[in-house]
N, C-alpha and C positions, 0 to 999 in steps of 0.2 A: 528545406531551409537549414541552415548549417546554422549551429546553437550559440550563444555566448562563449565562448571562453570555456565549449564543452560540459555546458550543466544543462543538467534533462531536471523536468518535472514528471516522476514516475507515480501512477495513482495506478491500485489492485484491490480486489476485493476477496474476500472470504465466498469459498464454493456454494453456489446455490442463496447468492444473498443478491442478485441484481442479474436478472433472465429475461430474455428476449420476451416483449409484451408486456413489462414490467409498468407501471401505474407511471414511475418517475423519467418516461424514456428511455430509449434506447438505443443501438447501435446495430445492424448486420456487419457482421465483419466483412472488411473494406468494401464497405457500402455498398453492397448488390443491392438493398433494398430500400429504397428512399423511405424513411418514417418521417413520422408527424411528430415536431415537439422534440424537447432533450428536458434534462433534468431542471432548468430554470424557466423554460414553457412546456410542462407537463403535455401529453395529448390526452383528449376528454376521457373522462373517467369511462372503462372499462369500453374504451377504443379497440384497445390491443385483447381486450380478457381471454379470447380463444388462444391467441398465440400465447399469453402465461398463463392459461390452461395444459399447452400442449409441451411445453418448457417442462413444467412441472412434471408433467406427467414422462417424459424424458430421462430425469434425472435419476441415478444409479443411487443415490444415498438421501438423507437428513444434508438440507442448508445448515453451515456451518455458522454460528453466532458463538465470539470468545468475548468470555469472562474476562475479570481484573486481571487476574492470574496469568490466564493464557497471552491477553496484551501483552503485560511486562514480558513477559516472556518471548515473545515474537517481538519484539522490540531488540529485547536483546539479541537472540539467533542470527536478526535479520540483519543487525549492525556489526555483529561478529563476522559474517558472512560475507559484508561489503569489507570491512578491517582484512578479513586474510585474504582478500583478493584485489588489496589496495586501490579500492576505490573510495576517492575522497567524500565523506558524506555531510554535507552541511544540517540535513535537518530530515525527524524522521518520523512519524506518527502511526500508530495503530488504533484504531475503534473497536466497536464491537463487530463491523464489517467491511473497514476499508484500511487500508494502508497508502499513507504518502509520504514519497522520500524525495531530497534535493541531494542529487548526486554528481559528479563528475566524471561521465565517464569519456574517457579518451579517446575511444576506437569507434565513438559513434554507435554503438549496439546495444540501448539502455533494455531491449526487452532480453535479453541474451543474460547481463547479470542479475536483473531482478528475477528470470525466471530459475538460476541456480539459485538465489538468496532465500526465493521459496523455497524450493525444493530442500535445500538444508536445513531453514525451518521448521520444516513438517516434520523430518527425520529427525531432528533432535530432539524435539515434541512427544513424537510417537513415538520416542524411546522409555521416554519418562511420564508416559500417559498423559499427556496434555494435549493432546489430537488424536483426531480419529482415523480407522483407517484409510487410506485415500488422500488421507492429509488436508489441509487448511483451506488453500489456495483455489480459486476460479482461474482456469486457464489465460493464459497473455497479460497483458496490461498496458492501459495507454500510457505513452511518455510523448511529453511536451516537450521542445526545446525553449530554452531560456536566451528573449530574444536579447537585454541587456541588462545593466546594473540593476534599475530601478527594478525590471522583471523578476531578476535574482530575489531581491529587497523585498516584494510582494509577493513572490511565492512563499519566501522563509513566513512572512509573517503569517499566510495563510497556512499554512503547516502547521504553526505555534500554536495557534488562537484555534486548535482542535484541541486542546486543553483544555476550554472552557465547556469543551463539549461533553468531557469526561474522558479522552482520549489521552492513551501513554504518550507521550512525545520528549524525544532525544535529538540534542541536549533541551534538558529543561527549563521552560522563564526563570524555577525557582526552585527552590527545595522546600515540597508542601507535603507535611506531616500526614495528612490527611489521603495523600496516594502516592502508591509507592514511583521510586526515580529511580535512577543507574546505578547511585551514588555506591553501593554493597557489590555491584557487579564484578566479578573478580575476571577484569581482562588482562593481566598481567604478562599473559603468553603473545599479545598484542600491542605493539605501541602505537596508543593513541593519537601521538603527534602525527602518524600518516595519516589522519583520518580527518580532525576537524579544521574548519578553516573562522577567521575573526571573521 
């Protein structure tokens, strides 16, 4: 299905934070494996456990879980990232394990510039000790296409309303004292007018 008006709904997680067998669903990549359940119908508690046993037991490092610090930070990398490679970004958010962006891209190949967006992230990161090695990111990430306006409209606002969750998110409802926003970010080397849309 060909998108709106070229806006993807891109959602990724932090490495080792949502693995095959996982309690909240999951995925085989393009579906070799039919599972039971996604994250809104859970499958019965400890259905999968050997398979996130053996997940676990797989994995080359520490699941990665970012702090205040590290959000803002990945927030910004990863909106600097989409800015010098003029991709339009309407809306953007980081957790302590997920990231989700509303973006524009042209060429159709939303997994192609989130996975440089990461991969610049981590590097930027891991230059100034805020990542470890191996970097941030869980391999690929699903993107939606956005089928119209209103979809536009409900995605933005589901992206926003991780704010409430404790989530960075760019641009913000508001400017809240209490966690840190863009507003300090020095993108000057970038003009912002490529980037956000009303």
């Amino acid at each position: 299905m060909n998108p709106w008006e070229d806006w993807y709904h891109i959602m990724c997680h932090t490495y080792g934070t949502w693995l095959p067998g996982d309690e909240r669903g999951f995925r085989s990549r393009h579906h070799r494996e039919h599972v039971d359940g996604d994250y809104k119908n859970p499958p019965p508690a400890g259905f999968y456990s050997d398979r996130l046993e053996q997940s676990k037991r797989l994995m080359k490092r520490d699941a990665v879980y970012l702090d205040l610090d590290q959000q803002r930070r990945a927030v910004e990398e990863l909106t600097k990232s989409f800015l010098k490679w003029k991709i339009e970004l309407k809306r953007l958010s980081v957790d302590r394990v997920h990231a989700h962006a509303l973006a524009k891209i042209i060429d159709h190949d939303p997994r192609r510039w989130m996975g440089i967006a990461k991969k610049e992230c981590s590097a930027y990161m891991k230059r100034d000790g805020l990542a470890p090695q191996g970097g941030l990111w869980a391999v690929r990430c699903e993107c939606k296409p956005i089928n119209d306006r209103r979809h536009l409209e409900n995605v933005d606002k589901y992206i926003l309303d991780h704010d409430q969750q404790g989530a960075i998110v760019h641009p913000p409802r508001e400017i809240n004292a209490d966690r840190p926003s863009m507003v300090n970010w020095d993108l000057s080397a970038i003009n912002p007018a490529n980037f956000l849309i009303e």
